[in-house]
C-alpha positions in Angstrom: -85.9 -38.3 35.0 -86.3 -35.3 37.0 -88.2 -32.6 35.2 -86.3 -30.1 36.9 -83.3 -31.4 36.0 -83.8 -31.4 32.4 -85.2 -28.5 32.0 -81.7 -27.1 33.8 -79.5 -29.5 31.6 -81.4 -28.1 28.6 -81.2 -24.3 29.5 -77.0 -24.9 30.3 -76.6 -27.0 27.0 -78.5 -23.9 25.3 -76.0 -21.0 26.8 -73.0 -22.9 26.0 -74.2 -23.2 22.5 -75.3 -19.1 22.2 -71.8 -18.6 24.1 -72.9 -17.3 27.2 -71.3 -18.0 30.5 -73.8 -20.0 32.8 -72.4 -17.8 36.2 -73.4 -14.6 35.9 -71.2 -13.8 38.9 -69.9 -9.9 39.7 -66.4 -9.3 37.9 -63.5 -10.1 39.8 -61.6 -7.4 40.9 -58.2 -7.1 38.8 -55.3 -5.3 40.7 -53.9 -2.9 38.5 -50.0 -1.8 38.4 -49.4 1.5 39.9 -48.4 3.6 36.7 -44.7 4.6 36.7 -44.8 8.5 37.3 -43.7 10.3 34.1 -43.6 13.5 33.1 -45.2 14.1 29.9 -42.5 14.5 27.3 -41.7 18.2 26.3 -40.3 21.7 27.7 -41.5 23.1 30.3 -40.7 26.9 31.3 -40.7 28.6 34.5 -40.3 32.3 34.9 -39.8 34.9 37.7 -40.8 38.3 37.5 -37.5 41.4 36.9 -38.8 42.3 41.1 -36.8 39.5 42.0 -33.4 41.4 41.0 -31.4 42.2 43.8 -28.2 44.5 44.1 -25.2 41.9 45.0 -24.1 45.5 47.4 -26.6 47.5 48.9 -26.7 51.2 48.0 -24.8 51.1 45.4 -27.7 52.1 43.3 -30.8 54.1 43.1 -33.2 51.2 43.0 -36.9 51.2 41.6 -39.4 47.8 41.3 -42.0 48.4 38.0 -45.4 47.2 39.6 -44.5 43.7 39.1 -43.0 43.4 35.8 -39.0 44.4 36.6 -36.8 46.9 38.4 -35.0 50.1 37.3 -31.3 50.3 38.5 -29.3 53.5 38.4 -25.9 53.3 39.9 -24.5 56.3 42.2 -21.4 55.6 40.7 -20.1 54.5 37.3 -18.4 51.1 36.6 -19.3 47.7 36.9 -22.0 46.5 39.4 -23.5 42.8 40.2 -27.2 42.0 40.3 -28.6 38.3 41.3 -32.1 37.0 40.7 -33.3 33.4 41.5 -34.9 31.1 39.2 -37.8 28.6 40.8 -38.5 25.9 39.5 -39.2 22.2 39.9 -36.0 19.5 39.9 -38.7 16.7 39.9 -41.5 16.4 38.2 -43.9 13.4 37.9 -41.4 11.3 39.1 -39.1 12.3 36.7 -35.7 14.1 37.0 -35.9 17.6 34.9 -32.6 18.7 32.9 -32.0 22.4 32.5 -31.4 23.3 29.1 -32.1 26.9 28.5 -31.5 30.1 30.8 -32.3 33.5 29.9 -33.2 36.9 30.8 -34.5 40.5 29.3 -33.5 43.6 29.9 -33.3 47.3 28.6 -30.6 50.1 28.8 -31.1 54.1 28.1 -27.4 54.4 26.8 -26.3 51.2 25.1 -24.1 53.3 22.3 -22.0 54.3 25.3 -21.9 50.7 27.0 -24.3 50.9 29.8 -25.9 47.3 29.8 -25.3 44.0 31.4 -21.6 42.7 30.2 -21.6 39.1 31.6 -24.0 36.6 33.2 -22.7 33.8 35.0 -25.7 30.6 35.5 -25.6 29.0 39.1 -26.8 25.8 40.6 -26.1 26.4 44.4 -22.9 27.8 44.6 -21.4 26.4 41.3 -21.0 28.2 38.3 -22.6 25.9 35.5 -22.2 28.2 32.1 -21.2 32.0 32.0 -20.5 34.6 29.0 -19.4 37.9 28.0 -22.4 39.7 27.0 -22.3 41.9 23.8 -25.1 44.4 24.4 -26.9 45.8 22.0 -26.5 49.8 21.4 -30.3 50.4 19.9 -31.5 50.9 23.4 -34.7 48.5 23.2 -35.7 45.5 25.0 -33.6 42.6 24.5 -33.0 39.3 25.7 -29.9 37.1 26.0 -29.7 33.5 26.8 -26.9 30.9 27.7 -27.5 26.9 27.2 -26.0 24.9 30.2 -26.3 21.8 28.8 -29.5 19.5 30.3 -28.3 19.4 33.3 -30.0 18.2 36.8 -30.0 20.8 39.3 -31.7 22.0 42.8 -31.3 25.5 42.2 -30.6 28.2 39.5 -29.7 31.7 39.1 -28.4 34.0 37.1 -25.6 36.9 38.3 -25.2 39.9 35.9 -22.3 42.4 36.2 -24.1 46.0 35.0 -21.8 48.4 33.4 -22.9 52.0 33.4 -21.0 54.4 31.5 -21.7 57.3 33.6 -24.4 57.8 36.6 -27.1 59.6 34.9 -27.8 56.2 33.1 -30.4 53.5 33.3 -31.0 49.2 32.9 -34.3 47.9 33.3 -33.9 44.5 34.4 -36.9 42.1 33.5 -37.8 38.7 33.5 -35.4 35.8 33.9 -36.7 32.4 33.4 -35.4 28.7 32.8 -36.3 26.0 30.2 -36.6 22.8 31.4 -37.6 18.7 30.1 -37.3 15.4 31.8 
Protein backbone atom coordinates (compact mmCIF):
# COMPACT_ATOMS: atom_id res chain seq x y z
CA UNK A 1 0.00 0.00 0.00
CA UNK A 2 0.60 3.47 -0.79
CA UNK A 3 2.45 5.34 1.95
CA UNK A 4 0.66 8.33 1.26
CA UNK A 5 -2.43 6.83 1.48
CA UNK A 6 -2.03 5.55 4.90
CA UNK A 7 -0.66 8.10 6.31
CA UNK A 8 -4.08 10.13 5.05
CA UNK A 9 -6.40 7.19 6.12
CA UNK A 10 -4.58 7.36 9.53
CA UNK A 11 -4.71 11.17 10.04
CA UNK A 12 -8.81 11.08 8.90
CA UNK A 13 -9.39 7.94 11.27
CA UNK A 14 -7.60 10.17 14.00
CA UNK A 15 -9.90 13.51 13.52
CA UNK A 16 -13.03 11.54 13.52
CA UNK A 17 -11.98 9.96 16.73
CA UNK A 18 -10.83 13.62 18.47
CA UNK A 19 -14.25 14.81 16.81
CA UNK A 20 -12.96 17.15 14.38
CA UNK A 21 -14.46 17.77 10.99
CA UNK A 22 -11.88 16.62 8.19
CA UNK A 23 -13.15 19.92 5.80
CA UNK A 24 -12.05 22.75 7.29
CA UNK A 25 -14.16 24.67 4.64
CA UNK A 26 -15.39 28.64 5.33
CA UNK A 27 -18.87 28.63 7.04
CA UNK A 28 -21.74 28.65 4.88
CA UNK A 29 -23.52 31.66 4.77
CA UNK A 30 -27.05 31.20 6.73
CA UNK A 31 -29.85 33.67 5.47
CA UNK A 32 -31.28 35.14 8.36
CA UNK A 33 -35.13 36.29 8.71
CA UNK A 34 -35.70 39.95 8.53
CA UNK A 35 -36.80 40.71 12.24
CA UNK A 36 -40.43 41.75 12.46
CA UNK A 37 -40.28 45.69 13.30
CA UNK A 38 -41.46 46.20 16.84
CA UNK A 39 -41.59 48.88 18.98
CA UNK A 40 -40.13 48.24 22.23
CA UNK A 41 -42.92 47.76 24.66
CA UNK A 42 -43.72 50.86 26.89
CA UNK A 43 -45.01 54.68 26.86
CA UNK A 44 -43.66 56.88 24.92
CA UNK A 45 -44.30 60.77 25.32
CA UNK A 46 -44.23 63.58 22.95
CA UNK A 47 -44.48 67.07 23.93
CA UNK A 48 -44.89 70.62 22.18
CA UNK A 49 -43.86 73.61 23.69
CA UNK A 50 -47.10 76.43 25.21
CA UNK A 51 -45.59 78.69 21.70
CA UNK A 52 -47.58 76.45 19.77
CA UNK A 53 -50.98 78.02 21.24
CA UNK A 54 -52.94 79.81 18.82
CA UNK A 55 -56.08 82.16 19.28
CA UNK A 56 -59.05 80.11 17.40
CA UNK A 57 -59.96 84.43 16.46
CA UNK A 58 -57.41 86.68 15.88
CA UNK A 59 -57.26 89.86 18.05
CA UNK A 60 -59.27 88.89 20.35
CA UNK A 61 -56.44 89.00 22.74
CA UNK A 62 -53.38 90.69 23.82
CA UNK A 63 -50.98 87.85 22.88
CA UNK A 64 -47.33 87.27 24.36
CA UNK A 65 -44.92 83.97 23.46
CA UNK A 66 -42.50 83.23 26.82
CA UNK A 67 -38.97 82.58 25.06
CA UNK A 68 -40.00 79.17 24.28
CA UNK A 69 -41.61 77.76 27.18
CA UNK A 70 -45.62 79.04 26.66
CA UNK A 71 -47.65 82.07 25.81
CA UNK A 72 -49.44 84.76 27.91
CA UNK A 73 -53.09 85.47 26.68
CA UNK A 74 -55.01 88.47 27.91
CA UNK A 75 -58.38 88.92 26.27
CA UNK A 76 -59.67 92.62 25.19
CA UNK A 77 -62.85 91.45 26.19
CA UNK A 78 -64.25 89.31 28.98
CA UNK A 79 -66.01 85.88 28.32
CA UNK A 80 -65.19 82.78 26.82
CA UNK A 81 -62.43 82.53 24.23
CA UNK A 82 -60.91 79.29 22.14
CA UNK A 83 -57.27 78.46 21.93
CA UNK A 84 -55.84 75.38 19.76
CA UNK A 85 -52.35 73.80 19.87
CA UNK A 86 -51.20 70.70 17.94
CA UNK A 87 -49.72 67.71 19.33
CA UNK A 88 -46.79 65.91 16.97
CA UNK A 89 -46.25 62.80 17.29
CA UNK A 90 -45.56 59.52 15.55
CA UNK A 91 -48.83 57.14 14.50
CA UNK A 92 -46.14 54.40 13.60
CA UNK A 93 -43.36 53.46 15.16
CA UNK A 94 -41.09 50.47 14.41
CA UNK A 95 -43.51 48.95 12.50
CA UNK A 96 -45.91 49.12 15.02
CA UNK A 97 -49.26 51.04 15.29
CA UNK A 98 -49.12 53.52 18.44
CA UNK A 99 -52.45 53.92 20.63
CA UNK A 100 -53.05 57.30 22.29
CA UNK A 101 -53.76 56.85 25.82
CA UNK A 102 -53.09 60.09 27.66
CA UNK A 103 -53.48 63.82 26.68
CA UNK A 104 -52.66 66.70 28.75
CA UNK A 105 -51.72 70.20 29.18
CA UNK A 106 -50.47 72.97 31.90
CA UNK A 107 -51.40 76.06 32.40
CA UNK A 108 -51.57 79.06 34.95
CA UNK A 109 -54.20 81.82 35.69
CA UNK A 110 -53.68 85.29 37.81
CA UNK A 111 -57.47 85.28 38.95
CA UNK A 112 -58.66 81.65 39.36
CA UNK A 113 -60.94 82.66 42.64
CA UNK A 114 -62.91 84.70 40.15
CA UNK A 115 -62.92 81.97 37.21
CA UNK A 116 -60.45 83.09 34.84
CA UNK A 117 -58.85 79.71 33.60
CA UNK A 118 -59.45 77.25 30.92
CA UNK A 119 -63.29 75.71 31.40
CA UNK A 120 -63.19 72.86 28.85
CA UNK A 121 -60.84 71.05 26.48
CA UNK A 122 -62.03 69.08 23.73
CA UNK A 123 -59.14 66.19 22.27
CA UNK A 124 -59.11 65.99 18.37
CA UNK A 125 -57.83 63.52 15.80
CA UNK A 126 -58.36 65.43 12.42
CA UNK A 127 -61.57 66.88 12.68
CA UNK A 128 -63.20 64.39 15.22
CA UNK A 129 -63.71 65.04 18.66
CA UNK A 130 -62.26 61.86 20.52
CA UNK A 131 -62.74 62.87 24.43
CA UNK A 132 -63.74 66.37 25.88
CA UNK A 133 -64.54 67.77 29.58
CA UNK A 134 -65.61 70.44 31.62
CA UNK A 135 -62.59 71.75 33.38
CA UNK A 136 -62.78 72.57 37.11
CA UNK A 137 -59.96 75.14 37.52
CA UNK A 138 -58.20 75.50 40.36
CA UNK A 139 -58.64 79.03 42.27
CA UNK A 140 -54.90 78.92 44.03
CA UNK A 141 -53.56 80.64 41.03
CA UNK A 142 -50.38 78.22 40.42
CA UNK A 143 -49.34 76.09 37.73
CA UNK A 144 -51.52 73.18 37.10
CA UNK A 145 -52.09 70.54 34.76
CA UNK A 146 -55.21 68.74 33.59
CA UNK A 147 -55.41 65.68 31.58
CA UNK A 148 -58.27 63.62 29.68
CA UNK A 149 -57.73 59.72 28.78
CA UNK A 150 -59.13 58.98 25.13
CA UNK A 151 -58.89 55.56 25.40
CA UNK A 152 -55.72 53.84 23.26
CA UNK A 153 -56.77 54.85 20.35
CA UNK A 154 -54.89 54.98 16.74
CA UNK A 155 -54.80 58.27 15.34
CA UNK A 156 -52.95 60.57 12.55
CA UNK A 157 -53.35 63.60 14.38
CA UNK A 158 -54.05 65.21 17.78
CA UNK A 159 -54.96 68.42 19.40
CA UNK A 160 -56.29 69.86 22.05
CA UNK A 161 -59.04 73.09 21.87
CA UNK A 162 -59.49 75.00 25.19
CA UNK A 163 -62.34 77.51 25.74
CA UNK A 164 -60.48 80.44 28.21
CA UNK A 165 -62.86 82.18 30.49
CA UNK A 166 -61.71 85.49 31.82
CA UNK A 167 -63.63 87.07 34.37
CA UNK A 168 -62.76 90.50 33.42
CA UNK A 169 -59.99 92.01 30.99
CA UNK A 170 -57.35 93.00 33.24
CA UNK A 171 -56.71 89.11 33.73
CA UNK A 172 -54.14 86.58 32.69
CA UNK A 173 -53.68 82.47 31.54
CA UNK A 174 -50.32 81.30 30.80
CA UNK A 175 -50.79 78.48 28.57
CA UNK A 176 -47.83 75.86 28.65
CA UNK A 177 -47.02 72.67 27.39
CA UNK A 178 -49.42 70.21 25.91
CA UNK A 179 -48.13 66.82 25.27
CA UNK A 180 -49.53 63.11 24.44
CA UNK A 181 -48.75 59.69 25.95
CA UNK A 182 -48.48 57.08 23.61
CA UNK A 183 -47.58 52.76 23.39
CA UNK A 184 -47.92 50.33 20.63
Amino acid sequence: MNYRLTTILLAVALLFILGVSTIQAAPKETVQPAPQAVAPAGNYDFTNFGTAWVPEVLGQYNWWHQRGWGTQAKPKTTGGKWVHIPIPFTSQLGGSSMYVNYVEFCAQSTNGAAGTGPNHMDVYAGTSVLVHSNISWWTDNAYHCYGLYPGDVWVESLGISLSLNFANATDMITLSKAWARVHP
